[in-house]
PyMOL commands that place a pseudoatom at each C-alpha (Angstrom):
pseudoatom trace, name=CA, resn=UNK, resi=1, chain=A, elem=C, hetatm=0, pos=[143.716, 13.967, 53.192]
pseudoatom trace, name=CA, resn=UNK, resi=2, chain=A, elem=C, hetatm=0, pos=[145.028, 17.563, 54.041]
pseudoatom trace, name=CA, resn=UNK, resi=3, chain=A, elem=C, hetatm=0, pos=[141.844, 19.068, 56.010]
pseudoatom trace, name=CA, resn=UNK, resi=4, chain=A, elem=C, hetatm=0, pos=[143.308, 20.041, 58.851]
pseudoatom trace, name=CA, resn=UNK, resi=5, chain=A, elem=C, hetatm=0, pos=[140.301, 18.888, 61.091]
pseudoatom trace, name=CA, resn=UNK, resi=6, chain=A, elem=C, hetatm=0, pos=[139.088, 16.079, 59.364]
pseudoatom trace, name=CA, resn=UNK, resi=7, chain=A, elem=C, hetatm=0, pos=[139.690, 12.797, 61.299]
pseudoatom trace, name=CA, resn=UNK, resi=8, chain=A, elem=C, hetatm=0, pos=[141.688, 11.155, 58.069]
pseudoatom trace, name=CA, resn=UNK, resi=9, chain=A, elem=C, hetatm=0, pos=[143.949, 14.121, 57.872]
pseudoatom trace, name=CA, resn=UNK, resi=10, chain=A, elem=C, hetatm=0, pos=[147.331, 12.409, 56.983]
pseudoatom trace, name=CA, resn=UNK, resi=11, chain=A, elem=C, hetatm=0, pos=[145.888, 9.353, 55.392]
pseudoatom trace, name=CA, resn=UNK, resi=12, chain=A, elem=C, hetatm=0, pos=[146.619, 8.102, 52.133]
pseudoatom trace, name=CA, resn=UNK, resi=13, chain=A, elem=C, hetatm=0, pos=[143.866, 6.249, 50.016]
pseudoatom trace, name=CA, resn=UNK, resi=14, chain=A, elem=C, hetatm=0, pos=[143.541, 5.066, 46.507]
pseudoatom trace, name=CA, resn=UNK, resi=15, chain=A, elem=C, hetatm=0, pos=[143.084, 7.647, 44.437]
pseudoatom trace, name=CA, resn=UNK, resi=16, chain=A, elem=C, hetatm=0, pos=[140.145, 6.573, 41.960]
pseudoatom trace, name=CA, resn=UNK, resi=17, chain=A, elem=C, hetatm=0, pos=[139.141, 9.834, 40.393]
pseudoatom trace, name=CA, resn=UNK, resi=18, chain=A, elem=C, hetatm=0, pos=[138.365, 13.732, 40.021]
pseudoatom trace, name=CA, resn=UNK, resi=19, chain=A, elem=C, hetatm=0, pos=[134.809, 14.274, 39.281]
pseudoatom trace, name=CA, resn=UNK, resi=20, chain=A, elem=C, hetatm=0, pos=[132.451, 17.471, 39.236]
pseudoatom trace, name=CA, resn=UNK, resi=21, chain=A, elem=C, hetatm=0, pos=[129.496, 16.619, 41.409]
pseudoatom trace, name=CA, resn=UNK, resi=22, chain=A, elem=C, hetatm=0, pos=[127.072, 18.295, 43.876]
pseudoatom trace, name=CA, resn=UNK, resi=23, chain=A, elem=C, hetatm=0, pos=[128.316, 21.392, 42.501]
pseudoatom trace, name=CA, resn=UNK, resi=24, chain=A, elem=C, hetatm=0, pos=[131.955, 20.998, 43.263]
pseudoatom trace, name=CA, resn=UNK, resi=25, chain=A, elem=C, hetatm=0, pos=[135.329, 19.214, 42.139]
pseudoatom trace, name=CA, resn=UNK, resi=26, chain=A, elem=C, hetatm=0, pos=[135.239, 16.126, 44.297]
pseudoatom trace, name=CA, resn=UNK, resi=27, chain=A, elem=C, hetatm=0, pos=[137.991, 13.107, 44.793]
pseudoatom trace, name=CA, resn=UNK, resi=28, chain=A, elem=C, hetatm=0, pos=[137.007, 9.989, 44.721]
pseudoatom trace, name=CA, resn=UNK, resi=29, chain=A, elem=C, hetatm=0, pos=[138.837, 7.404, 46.773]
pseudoatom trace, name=CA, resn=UNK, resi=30, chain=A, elem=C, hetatm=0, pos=[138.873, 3.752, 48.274]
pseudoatom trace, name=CA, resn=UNK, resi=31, chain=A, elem=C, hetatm=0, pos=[139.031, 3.300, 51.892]
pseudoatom trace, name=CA, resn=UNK, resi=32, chain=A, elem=C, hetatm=0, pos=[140.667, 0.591, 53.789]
pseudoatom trace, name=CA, resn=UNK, resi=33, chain=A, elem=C, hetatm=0, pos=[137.575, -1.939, 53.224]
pseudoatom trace, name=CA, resn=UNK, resi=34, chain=A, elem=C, hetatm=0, pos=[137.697, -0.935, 49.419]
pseudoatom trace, name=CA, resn=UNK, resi=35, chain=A, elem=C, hetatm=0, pos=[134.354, 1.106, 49.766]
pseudoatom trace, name=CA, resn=UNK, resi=36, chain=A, elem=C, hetatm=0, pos=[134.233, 4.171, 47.348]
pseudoatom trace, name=CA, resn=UNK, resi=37, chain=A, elem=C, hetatm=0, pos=[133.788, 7.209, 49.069]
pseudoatom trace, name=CA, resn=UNK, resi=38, chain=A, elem=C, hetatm=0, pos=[134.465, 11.023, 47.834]
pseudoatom trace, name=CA, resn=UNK, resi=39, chain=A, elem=C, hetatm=0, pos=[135.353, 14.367, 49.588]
pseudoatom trace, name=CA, resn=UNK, resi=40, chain=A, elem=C, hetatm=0, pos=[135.315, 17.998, 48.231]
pseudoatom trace, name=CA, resn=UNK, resi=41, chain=A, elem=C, hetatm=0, pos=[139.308, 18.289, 46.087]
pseudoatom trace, name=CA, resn=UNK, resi=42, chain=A, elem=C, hetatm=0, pos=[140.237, 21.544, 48.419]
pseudoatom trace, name=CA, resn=UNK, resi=43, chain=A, elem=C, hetatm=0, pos=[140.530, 18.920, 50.817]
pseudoatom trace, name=CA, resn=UNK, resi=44, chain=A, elem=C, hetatm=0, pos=[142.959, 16.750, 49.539]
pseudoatom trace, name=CA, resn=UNK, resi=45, chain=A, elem=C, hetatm=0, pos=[146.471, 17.335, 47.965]
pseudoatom trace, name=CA, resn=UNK, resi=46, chain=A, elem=C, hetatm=0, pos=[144.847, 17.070, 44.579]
pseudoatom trace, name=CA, resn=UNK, resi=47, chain=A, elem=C, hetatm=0, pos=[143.672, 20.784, 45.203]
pseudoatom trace, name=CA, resn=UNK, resi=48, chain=A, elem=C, hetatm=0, pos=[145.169, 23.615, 43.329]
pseudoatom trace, name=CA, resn=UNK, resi=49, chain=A, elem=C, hetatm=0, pos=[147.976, 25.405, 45.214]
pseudoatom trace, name=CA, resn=UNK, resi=50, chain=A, elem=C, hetatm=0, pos=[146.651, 28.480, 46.105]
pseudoatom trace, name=CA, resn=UNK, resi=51, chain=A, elem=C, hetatm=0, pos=[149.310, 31.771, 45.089]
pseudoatom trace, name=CA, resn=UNK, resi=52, chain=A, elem=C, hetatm=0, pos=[148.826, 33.830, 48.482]
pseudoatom trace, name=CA, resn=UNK, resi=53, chain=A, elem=C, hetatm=0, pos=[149.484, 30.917, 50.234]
pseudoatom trace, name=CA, resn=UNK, resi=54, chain=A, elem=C, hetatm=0, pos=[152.750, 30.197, 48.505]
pseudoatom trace, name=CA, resn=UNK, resi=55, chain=A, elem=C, hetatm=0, pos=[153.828, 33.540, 48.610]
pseudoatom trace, name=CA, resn=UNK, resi=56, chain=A, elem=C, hetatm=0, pos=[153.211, 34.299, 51.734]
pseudoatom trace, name=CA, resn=UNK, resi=57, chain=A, elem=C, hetatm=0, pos=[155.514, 31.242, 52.723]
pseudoatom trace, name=CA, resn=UNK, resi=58, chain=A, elem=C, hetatm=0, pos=[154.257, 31.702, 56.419]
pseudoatom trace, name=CA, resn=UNK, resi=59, chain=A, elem=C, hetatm=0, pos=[154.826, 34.653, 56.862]
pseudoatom trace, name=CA, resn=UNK, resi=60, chain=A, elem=C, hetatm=0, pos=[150.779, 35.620, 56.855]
pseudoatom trace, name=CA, resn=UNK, resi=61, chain=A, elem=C, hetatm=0, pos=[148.004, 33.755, 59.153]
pseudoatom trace, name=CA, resn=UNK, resi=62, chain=A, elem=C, hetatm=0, pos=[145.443, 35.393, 56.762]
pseudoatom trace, name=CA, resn=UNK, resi=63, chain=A, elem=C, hetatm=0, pos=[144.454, 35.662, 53.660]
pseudoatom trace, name=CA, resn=UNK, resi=64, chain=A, elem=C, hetatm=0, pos=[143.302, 39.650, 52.423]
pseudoatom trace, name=CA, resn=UNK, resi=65, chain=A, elem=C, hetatm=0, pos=[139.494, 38.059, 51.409]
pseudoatom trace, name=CA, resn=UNK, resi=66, chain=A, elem=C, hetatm=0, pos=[139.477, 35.901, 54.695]
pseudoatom trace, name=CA, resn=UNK, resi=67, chain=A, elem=C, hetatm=0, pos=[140.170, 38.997, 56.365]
pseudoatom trace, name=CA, resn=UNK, resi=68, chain=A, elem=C, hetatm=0, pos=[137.486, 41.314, 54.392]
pseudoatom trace, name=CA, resn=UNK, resi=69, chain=A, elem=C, hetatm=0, pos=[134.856, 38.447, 54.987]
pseudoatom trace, name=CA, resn=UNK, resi=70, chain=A, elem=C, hetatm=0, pos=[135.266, 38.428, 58.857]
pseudoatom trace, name=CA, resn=UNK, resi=71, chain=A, elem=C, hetatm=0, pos=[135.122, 42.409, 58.523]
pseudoatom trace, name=CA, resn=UNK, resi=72, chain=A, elem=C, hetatm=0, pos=[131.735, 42.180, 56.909]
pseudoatom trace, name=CA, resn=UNK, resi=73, chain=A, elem=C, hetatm=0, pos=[130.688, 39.293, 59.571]
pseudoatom trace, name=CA, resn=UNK, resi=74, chain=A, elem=C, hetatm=0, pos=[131.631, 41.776, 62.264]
pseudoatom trace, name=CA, resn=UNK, resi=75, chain=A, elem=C, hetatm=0, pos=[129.585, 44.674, 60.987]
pseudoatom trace, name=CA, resn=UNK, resi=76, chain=A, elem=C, hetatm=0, pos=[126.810, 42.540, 59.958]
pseudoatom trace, name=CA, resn=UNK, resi=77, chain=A, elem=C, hetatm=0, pos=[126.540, 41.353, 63.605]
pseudoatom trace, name=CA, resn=UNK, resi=78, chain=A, elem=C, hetatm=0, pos=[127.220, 44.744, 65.073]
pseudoatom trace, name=CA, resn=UNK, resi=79, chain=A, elem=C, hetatm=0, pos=[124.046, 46.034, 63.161]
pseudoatom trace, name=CA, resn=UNK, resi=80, chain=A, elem=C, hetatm=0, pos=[122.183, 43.044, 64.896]
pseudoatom trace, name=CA, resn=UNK, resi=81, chain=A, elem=C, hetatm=0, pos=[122.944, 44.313, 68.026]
pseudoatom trace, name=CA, resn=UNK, resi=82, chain=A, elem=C, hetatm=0, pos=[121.885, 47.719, 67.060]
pseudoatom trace, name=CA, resn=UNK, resi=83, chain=A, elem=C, hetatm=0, pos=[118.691, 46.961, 65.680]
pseudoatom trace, name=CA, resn=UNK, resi=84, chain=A, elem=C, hetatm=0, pos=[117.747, 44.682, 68.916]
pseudoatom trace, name=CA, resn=UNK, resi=85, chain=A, elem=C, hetatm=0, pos=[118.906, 47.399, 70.928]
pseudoatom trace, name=CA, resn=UNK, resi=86, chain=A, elem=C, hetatm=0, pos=[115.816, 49.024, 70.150]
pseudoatom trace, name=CA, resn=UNK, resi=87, chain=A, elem=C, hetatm=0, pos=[113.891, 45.900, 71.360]
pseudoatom trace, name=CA, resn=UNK, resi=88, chain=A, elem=C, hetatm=0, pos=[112.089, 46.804, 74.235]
pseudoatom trace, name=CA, resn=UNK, resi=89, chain=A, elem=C, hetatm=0, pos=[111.874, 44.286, 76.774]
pseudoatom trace, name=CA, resn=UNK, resi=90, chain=A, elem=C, hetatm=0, pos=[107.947, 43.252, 78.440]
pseudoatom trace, name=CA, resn=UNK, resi=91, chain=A, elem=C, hetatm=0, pos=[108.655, 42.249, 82.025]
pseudoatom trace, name=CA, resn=UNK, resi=92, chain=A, elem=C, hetatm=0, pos=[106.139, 39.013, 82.875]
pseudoatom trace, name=CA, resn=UNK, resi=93, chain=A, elem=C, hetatm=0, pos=[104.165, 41.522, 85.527]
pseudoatom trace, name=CA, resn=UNK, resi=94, chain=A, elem=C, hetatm=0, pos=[103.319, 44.265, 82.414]
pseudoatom trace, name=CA, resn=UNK, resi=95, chain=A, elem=C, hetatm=0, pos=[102.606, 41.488, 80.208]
pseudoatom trace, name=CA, resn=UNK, resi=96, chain=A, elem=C, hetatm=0, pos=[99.912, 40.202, 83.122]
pseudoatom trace, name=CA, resn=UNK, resi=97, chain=A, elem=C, hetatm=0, pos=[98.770, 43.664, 83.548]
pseudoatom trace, name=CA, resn=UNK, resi=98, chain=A, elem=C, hetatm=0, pos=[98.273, 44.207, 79.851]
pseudoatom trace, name=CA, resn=UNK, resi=99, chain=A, elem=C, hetatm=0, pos=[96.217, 40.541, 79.694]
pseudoatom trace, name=CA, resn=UNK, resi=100, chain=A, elem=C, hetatm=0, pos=[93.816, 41.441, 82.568]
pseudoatom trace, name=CA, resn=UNK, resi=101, chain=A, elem=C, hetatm=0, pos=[91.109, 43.214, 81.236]
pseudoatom trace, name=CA, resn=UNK, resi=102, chain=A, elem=C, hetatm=0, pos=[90.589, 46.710, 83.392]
pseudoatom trace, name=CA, resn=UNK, resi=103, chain=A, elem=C, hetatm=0, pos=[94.110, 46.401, 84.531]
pseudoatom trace, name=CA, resn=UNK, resi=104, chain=A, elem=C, hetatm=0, pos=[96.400, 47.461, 82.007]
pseudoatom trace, name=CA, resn=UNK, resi=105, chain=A, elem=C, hetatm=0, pos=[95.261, 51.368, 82.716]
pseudoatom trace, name=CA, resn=UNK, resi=106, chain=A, elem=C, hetatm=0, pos=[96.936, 50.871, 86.300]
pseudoatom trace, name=CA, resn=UNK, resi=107, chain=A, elem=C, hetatm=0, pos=[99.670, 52.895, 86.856]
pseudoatom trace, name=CA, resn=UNK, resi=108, chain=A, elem=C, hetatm=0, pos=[103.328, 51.484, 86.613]
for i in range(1, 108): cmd.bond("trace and resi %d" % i, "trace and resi %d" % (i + 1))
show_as sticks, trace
zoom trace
């Protein structure tokens, strides 16, 4: 197990199998009490070795996509915030004035 927040990381199990399901490359394993389980390959050392990552040897936190992604999370909530800026906000005494009948033409 190489996830580095997974609670196994460091373990070593017995490795059963590599197996396409739910949509991705999954290992397939037996844990201590001989129980089958399986996690996603990217987490284990039987992933493939990715090339930025080995030429980088440390020398980069981030990878250029990683980096583009958060970009485009950024923006995407900036534009949030831009279109809620427009939200106006009803205080609770206009919103009783505006229920009462004959009331909401009071002035404010």
């Amino acid at each position: 197990m190489t996830h580095p927040f997974h609670p196994w990381r460091g373990r070593e199990f017995v490795f059963v199998a590599i197996r396409q399901t739910w949509g991705e490359d999954r290992v397939s394993f037996f844990d201590e009490l001989g129980v089958q389980r399986s996690l996603p390959r990217g987490w284990t050392d039987a992933a493939d070795v990715d090339p930025f990552v080995v030429l980088a040897a440390g020398r980069s936190a981030f990878r250029v996509e990683d980096l583009v992604a958060l970009a485009d999370l950024v923006d995407e909530l900036h534009r949030g915030a831009d279109e809620a800026a427009g939200v106006k906000l009803i205080s609770p005494q206009l919103l009783t004035r505006l229920c009462r009948p004959g009331l909401a033409s009071e002035p404010q």
